[in-house]
N, C-alpha and C positions, 0 to 999 in steps of 0.2 A: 673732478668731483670724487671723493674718496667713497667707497662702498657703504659703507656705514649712512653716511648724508643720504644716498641713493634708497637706500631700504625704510629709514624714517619720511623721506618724501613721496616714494610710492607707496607705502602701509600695504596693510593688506584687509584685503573686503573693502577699499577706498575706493569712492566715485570720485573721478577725476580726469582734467583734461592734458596729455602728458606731449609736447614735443621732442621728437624722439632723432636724434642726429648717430650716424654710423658713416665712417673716413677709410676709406683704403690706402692701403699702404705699398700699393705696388708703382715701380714706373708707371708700367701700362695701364697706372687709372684701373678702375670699378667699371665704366661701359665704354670710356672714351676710344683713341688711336694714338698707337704705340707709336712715337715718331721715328723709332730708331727703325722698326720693322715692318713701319705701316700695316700692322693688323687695326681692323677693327672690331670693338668688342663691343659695337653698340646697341647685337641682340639682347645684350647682360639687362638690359635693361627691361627688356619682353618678359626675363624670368624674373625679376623681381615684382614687377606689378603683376604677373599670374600669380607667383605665390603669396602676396599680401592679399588679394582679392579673394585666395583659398584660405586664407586664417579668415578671415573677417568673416567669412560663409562657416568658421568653426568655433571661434573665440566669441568672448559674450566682450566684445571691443569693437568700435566701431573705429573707421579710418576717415577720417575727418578731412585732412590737406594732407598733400604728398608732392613732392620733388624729388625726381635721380637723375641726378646730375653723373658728369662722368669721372667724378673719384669719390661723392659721397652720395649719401640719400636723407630726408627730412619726411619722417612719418608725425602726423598729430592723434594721437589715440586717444578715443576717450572708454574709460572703462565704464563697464557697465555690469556689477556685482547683483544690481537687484535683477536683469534678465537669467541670469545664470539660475539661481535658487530655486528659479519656477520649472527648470528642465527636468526630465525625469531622470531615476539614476541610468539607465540605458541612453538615453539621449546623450549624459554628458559620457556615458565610455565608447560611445559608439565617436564622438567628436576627437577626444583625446586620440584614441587608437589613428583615427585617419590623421591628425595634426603629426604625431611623431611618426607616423610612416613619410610624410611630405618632407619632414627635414633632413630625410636621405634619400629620397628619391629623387634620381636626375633627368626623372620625366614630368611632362606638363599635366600629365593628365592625372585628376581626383582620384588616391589608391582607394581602395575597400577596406575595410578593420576583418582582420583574422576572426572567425565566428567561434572558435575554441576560446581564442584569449580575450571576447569579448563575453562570454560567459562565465570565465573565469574569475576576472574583474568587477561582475555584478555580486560576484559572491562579498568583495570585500568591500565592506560598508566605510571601512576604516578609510580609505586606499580614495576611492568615491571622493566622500568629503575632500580629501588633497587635492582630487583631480578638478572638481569642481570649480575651487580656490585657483587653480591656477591657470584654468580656463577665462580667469579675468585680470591676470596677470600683465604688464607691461612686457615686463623681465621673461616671461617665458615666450610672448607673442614676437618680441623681436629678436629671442635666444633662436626659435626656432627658423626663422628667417634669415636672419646671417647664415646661421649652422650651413642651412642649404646650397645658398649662393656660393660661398666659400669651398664647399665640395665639388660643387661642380665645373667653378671657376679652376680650383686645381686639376681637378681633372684634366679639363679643357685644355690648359698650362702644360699638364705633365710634371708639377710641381707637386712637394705638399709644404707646410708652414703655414704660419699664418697671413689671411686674408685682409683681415682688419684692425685697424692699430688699436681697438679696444670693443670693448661690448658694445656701450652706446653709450652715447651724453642724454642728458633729460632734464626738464625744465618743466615744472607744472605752469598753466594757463588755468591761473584761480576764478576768473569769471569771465562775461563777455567781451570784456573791453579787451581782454588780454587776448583771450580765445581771436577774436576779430586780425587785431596787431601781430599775432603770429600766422594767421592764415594768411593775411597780403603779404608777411614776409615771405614763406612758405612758395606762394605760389609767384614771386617774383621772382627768383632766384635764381631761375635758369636762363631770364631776360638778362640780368642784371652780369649771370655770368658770359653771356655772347652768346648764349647756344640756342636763341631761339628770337625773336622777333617783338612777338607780342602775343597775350594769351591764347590768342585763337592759332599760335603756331605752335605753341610750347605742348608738344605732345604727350610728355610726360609730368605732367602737374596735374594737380586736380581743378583746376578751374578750367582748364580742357575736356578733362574726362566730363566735367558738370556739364561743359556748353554740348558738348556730343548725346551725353544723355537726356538733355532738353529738348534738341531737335529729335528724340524718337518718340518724347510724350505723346499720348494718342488726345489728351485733353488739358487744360489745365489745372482740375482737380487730380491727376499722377503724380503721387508723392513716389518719387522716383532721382535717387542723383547716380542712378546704376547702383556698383557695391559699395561707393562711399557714403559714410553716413550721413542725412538730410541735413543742407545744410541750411534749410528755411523754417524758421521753430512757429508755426501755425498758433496763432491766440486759440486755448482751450486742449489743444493737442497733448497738455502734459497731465491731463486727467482721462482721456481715453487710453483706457489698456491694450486695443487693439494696434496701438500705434507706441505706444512704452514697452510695451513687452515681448514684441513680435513682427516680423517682419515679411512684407506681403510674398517676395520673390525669394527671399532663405536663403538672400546674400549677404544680408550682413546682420547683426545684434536684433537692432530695431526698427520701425522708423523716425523715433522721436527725431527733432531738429535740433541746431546748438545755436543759430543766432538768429532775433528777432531782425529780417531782413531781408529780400529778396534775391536772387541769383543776380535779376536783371542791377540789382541795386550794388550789387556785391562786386559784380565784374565792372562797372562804372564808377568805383570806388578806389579798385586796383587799374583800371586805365589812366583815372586822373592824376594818382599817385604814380605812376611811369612818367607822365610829364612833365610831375614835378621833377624825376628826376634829372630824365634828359635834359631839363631845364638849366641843370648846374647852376651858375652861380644869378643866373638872370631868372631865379625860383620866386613866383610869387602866389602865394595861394588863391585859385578863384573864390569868388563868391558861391557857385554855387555847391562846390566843396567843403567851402568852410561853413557852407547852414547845415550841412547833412555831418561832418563829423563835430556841430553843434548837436544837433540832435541826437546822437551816439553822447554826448558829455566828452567830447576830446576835443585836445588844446590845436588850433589845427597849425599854428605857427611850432608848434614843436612835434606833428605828427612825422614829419619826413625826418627828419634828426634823429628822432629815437629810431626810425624801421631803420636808418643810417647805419647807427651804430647798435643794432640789434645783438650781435654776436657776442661784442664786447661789455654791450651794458647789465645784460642780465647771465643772472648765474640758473641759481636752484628754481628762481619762480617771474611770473611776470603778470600783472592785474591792476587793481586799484589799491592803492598806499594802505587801504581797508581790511582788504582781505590777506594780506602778506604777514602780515601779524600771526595770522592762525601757524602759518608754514615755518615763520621763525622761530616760534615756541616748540611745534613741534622736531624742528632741527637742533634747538637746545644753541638757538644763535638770539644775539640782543639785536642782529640788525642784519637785512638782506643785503648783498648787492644788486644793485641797479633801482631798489626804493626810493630815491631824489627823483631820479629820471623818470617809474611810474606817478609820483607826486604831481612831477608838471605835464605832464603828458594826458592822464587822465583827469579829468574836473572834479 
């Protein structure tokens, strides 16, 4: 995806749901084991979910689904422009300051923002507005995240060069259906790649972190996924401000939700769709499967085929044949790829 394509689909002050891929480019993989020297690097992983967990507690971006695997990683951000606006100008320089101290420091723990250059910084109103802006940035939330990893990874190496064979790839999720279809991608991936079992082993996904943070709920009513963002969108939820604009534990954006659907429903969806796989070619879709992604409006004889060839079918966006239209006009493109595929896939 050429730069240009990349800046017209993430805009800017856009709300959006943005799957975000990053590939390492070394032998030794991103967390995996080196076979030549048997190291393993599969703390690398520990410091990537610390430090996405410490953006998400800074950025007005919530972190939706996640995979790191052991040469790349798969973040789903959805940005969130109108939480940002409502912060005070201290709020957001006190956030900025601590974010660009994190993408050099090669320690775990929360730096502090320098109290001269956060005073400094209050002065310029101009300076503010920018920081603001890109407080809800894609491009700067996963600039400052590789940045890190990269550092420390060389470090660690006694190398320097580069870490990873580019910024990042990205792909908007224009509404639910899509949002949906990249999250069981998302959090299949590390099954799919051998490195884990089944959701409840896959320790680095988010449908792990989700089931972990369910069992510490104290009640049902804990709207609560930890520091990823809620991924159960509560009927009426999106007219209270205490839950749009603010978030109870000040780990992540907000607590709005992004799909109308439960956890319980959500990890029973990604189970059956394992099945399908392992199923290979003796695949046949259950009934009680195909009433529920009836009731989603997805095609369910074409629902494995497309998560199949996920990688390959979509480029810039992924949704309903509906909503891809806005994203092609705005790319200055008469047609997506992967548009057939969401046609039949979504009803």
């Amino acid at each position: 995806m050429v730069a240009s394509a990349r800046r017209k689909l993430l805009g800017r002050w856009r709300k959006g749901v943005f799957h975000c891929t990053a590939r390492c480019v070394r032998r030794v993989f991103l967390c995996g084991r080196d076979r030549l020297t048997g190291r393993d690097f599969s703390h690398r992983r520990d410091w990537i979910l610390n430090r996405a967990q410490q953006l998400a507690g800074l950025f007005a971006i919530d972190v939706e689904f996640h995979a790191v695997l052991s040469n790349h990683l798969h973040l789903v951000l959805r940005t969130r422009p109108e939480v940002a606006r409502r912060w005070s100008d201290r709020e957001v320089a006190r956030r900025w300051l601590t974010a660009t101290k994190l993408a050099k420091s090669h320690s775990d723990a929360l730096p502090q923002p320098d109290d001269k250059k956060l005073k400094k910084l209050l002065r310029d109103k101009k300076q503010l507005n920018a920081i603001r802006r890109r407080l809800t940035s894609v491009s700067w939330f996963m600039g400052f995240l590789n940045e890190n990893i990269a550092r420390r990874a060389n470090k660690e190496d006694g190398v320097t060069g580069r870490f990873w064979e580019s910024r990042f790839r990205c792909r908007e999720c224009t509404d639910k259906k899509g949002m949906l279809l990249c999250g069981i991608y998302v959090d299949l991936n590390t099954i799919k790649a051998g490195e884990a079992d089944s959701p409840q082993t896959a320790c680095y996904t988010s449908v792990y972190q989700r089931l972990q943070a369910q069992g510490q709920r104290k009640n049902a009513r804990d709207r609560a996924d930890g520091w990823l963002g809620e991924l159960t969108l509560v009927a009426g939820s999106e007219q209270d401000e205490a839950v749009i604009y603010r978030s109870r534990t000040g780990r992540r954006a907000s607590d709005l939700g992004l799909l109308p659907m439960s956890l319980d429903e959500y990890v029973w969806l990604l189970e059956a769709t394992l099945a399908l796989w392992r199923a290979g070619q003796r695949r046949v879709v259950p009934r009680d499967l195909e009433a529920l992604l009836e009731r989603l409006e997805i095609n369910a004889e074409m629902w494995w085929k497309t998560l199949e060839d996920y990688e390959t079918t979509f480029c810039h966006a992924v949704g309903s044949s509906s909503t891809l239209e806005a994203v092609a006009q705005r790319l200055e493109v008469s047609c997506l790829k992967g548009a057939p595929a969401c046609r039949s896939v979504f009803a």
